[in-house]
BAFI-3210 file (N, C-alpha, C; in Angstrom, 3 decimals, decimal comma, padded with zeros to 6 digits):
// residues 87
n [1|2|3|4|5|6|7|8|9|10|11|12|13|14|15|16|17|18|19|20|21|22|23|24|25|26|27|28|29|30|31|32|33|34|35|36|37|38|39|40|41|42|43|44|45|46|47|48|49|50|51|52|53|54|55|56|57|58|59|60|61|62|63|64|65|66|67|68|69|70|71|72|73|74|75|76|77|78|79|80|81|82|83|84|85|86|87]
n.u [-081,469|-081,611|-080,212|-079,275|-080,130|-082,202|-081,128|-080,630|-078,465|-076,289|-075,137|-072,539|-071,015|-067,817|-067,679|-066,592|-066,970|-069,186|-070,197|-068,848|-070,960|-072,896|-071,746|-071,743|-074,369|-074,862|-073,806|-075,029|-077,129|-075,355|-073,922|-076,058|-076,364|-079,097|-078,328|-075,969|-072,940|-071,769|-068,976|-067,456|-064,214|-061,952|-060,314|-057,985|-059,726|-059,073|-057,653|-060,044|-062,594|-064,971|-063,125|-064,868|-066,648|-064,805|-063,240|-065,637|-065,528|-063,897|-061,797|-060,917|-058,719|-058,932|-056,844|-056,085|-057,318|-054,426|-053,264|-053,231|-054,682|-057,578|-057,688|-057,183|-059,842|-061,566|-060,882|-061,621|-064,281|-065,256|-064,754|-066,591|-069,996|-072,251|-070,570|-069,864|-071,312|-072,462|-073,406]
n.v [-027,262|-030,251|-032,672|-035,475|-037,756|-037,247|-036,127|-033,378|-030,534|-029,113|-025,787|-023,837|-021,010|-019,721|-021,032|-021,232|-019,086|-020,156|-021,363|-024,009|-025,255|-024,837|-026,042|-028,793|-029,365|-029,808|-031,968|-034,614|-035,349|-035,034|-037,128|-039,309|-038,873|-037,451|-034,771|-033,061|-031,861|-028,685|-027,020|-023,577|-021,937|-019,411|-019,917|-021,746|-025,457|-027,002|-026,176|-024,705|-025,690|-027,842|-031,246|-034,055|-032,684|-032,503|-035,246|-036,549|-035,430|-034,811|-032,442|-029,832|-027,921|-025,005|-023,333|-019,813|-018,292|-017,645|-014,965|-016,520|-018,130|-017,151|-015,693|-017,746|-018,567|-016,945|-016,528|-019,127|-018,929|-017,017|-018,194|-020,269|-021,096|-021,067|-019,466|-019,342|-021,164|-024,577|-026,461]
n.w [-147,474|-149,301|-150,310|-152,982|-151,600|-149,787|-147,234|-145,314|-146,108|-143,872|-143,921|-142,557|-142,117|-141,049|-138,507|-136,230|-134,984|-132,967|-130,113|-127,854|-126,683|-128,573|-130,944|-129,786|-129,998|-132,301|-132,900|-132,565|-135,051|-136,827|-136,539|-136,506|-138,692|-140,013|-140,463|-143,163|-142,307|-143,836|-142,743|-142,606|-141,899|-141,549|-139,428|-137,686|-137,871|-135,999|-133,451|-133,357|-133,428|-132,072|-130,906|-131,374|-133,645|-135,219|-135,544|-136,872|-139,305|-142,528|-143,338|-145,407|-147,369|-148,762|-151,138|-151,894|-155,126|-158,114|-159,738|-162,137|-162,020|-162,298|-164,843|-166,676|-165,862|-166,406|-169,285|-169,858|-169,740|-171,401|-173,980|-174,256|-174,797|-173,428|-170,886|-167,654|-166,664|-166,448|-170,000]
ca.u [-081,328|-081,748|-079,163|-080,387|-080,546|-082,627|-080,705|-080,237|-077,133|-076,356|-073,751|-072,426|-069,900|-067,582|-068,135|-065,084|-067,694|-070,280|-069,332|-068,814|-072,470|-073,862|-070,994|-071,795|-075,814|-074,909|-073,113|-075,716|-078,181|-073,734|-073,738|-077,075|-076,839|-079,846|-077,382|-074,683|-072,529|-070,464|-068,484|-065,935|-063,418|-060,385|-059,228|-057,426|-060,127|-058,427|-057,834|-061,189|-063,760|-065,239|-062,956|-066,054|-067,039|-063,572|-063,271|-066,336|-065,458|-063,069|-061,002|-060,412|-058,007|-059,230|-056,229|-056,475|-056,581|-053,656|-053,885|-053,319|-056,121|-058,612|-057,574|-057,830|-061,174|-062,100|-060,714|-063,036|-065,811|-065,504|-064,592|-067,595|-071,435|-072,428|-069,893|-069,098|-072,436|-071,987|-073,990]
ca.v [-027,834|-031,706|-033,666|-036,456|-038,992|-036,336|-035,687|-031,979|-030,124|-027,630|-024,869|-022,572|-020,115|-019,122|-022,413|-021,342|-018,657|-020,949|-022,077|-025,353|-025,398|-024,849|-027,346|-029,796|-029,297|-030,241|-033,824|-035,993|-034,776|-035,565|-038,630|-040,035|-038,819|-036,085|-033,462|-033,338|-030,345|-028,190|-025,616|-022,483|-021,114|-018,840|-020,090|-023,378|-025,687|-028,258|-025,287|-024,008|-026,398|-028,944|-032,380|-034,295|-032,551|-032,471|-036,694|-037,268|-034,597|-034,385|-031,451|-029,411|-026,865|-024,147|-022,107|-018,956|-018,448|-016,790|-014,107|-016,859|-018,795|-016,314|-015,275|-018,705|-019,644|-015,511|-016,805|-020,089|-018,447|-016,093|-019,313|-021,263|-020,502|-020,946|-018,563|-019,983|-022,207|-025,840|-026,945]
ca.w [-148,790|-149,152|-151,402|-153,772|-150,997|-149,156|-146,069|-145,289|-145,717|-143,487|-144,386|-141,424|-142,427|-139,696|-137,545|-135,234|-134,379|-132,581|-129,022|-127,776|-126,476|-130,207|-131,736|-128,779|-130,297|-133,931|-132,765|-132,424|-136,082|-137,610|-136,147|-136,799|-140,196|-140,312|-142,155|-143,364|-142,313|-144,340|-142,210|-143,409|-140,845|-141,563|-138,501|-137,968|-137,402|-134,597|-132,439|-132,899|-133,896|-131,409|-131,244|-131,527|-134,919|-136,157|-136,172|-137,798|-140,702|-143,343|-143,283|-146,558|-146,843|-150,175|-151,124|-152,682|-156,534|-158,342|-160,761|-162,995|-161,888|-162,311|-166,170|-167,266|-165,917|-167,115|-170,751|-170,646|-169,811|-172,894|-175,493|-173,717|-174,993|-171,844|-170,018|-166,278|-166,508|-167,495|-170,284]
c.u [-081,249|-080,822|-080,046|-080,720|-081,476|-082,560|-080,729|-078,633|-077,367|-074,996|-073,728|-070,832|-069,192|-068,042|-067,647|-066,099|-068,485|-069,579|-069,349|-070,155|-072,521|-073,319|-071,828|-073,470|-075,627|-074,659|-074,339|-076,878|-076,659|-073,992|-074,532|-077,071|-078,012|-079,622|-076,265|-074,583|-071,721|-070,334|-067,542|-065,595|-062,110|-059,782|-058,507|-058,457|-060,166|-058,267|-059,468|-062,693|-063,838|-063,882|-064,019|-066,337|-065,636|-063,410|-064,405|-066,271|-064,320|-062,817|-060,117|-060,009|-057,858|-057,345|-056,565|-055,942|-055,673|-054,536|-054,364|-054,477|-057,061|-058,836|-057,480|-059,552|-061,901|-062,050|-061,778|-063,886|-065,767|-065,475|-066,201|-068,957|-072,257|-072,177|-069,253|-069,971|-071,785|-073,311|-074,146]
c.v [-029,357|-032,018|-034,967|-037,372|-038,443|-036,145|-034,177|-031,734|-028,792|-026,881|-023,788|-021,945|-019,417|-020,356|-021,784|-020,139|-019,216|-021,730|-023,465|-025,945|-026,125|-025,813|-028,607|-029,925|-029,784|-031,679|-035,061|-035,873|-035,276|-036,594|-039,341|-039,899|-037,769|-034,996|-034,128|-031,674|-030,186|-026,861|-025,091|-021,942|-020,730|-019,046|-021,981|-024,071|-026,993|-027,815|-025,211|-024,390|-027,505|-030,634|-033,065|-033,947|-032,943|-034,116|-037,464|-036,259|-035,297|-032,792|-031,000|-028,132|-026,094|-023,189|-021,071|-019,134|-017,768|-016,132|-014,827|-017,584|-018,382|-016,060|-016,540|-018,891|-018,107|-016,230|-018,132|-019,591|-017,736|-017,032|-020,091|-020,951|-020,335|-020,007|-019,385|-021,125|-023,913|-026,008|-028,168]
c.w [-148,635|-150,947|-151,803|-152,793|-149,975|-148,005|-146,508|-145,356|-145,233|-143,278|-143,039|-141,674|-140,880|-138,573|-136,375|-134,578|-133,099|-131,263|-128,856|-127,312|-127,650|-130,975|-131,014|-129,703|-132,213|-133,496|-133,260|-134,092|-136,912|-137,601|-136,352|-138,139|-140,686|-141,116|-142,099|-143,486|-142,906|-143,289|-142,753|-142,097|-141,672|-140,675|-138,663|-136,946|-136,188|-133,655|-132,353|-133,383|-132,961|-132,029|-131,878|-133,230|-136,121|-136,960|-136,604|-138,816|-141,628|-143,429|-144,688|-146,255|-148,392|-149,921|-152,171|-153,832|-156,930|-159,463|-161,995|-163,354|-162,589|-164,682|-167,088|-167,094|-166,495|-168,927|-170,810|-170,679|-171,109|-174,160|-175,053|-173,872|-173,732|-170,575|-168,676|-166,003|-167,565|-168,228|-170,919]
res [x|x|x|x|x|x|x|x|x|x|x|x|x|x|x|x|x|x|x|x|x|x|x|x|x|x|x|x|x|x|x|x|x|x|x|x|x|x|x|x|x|x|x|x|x|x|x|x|x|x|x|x|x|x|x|x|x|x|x|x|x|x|x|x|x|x|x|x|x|x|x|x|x|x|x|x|x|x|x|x|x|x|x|x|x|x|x]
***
C-alpha cells in the first residue's frame, strides 16, 4: 500500500514472530525511509522485537475496549446515516 507521499507501508502482524535475521532484513528499507513499518505483537515488544527496530519506532500500546466502549460506538453507528463509515 503506498501513503500520500508514496512510500510503502508495510503491516506485519505478529512481528515478535520473525527472527532476528528477518528483523535485521527490514533495518536498512526503515532507515532509508522505503516503508514505513507498522508491526502488532501481543508480546512485549523490547523483549521481543529487534533493538535496532525498536529505536527507530514509536511504540503504541492499544488497550482493549470495554463493554462500554463497544455500545457507544454500536449506538453511533445506529444515530449516524452512514453507520460506522465517515461521511
Amino acid at each position: 500500500m503506498l501513503n500520500p507521499t508514496g512510500k510503502s507501508i508495510l503491516f506485519i502482524d505478529e512481528i515478535h514472530r520473525f527472527n532476528k535475521l528477518q528483523q535485521d532484513a527490514l533495518l536498512p528499507f526503515v532507515e532509508n525511509g522505503t516503508i514505513i513499518l507498522i508491526g502488532a505483537t501481543t508480546e512485549n515488544p523490547y523483549f521481543e522485537v529487534n533493538k535496532a527496530l525498536i529505536s527507530r519506532s514509536m511504540v503504541i500500546k492499544l488497550n482493549p475496549l470495554t463493554e462500554e466502549n463497544v455500545y457507544t460506538i454500536l449506538q453511533n453507528a445506529l444515530k449516524r446515516p452512514g453507520g460506522l463509515r465517515r461521511i
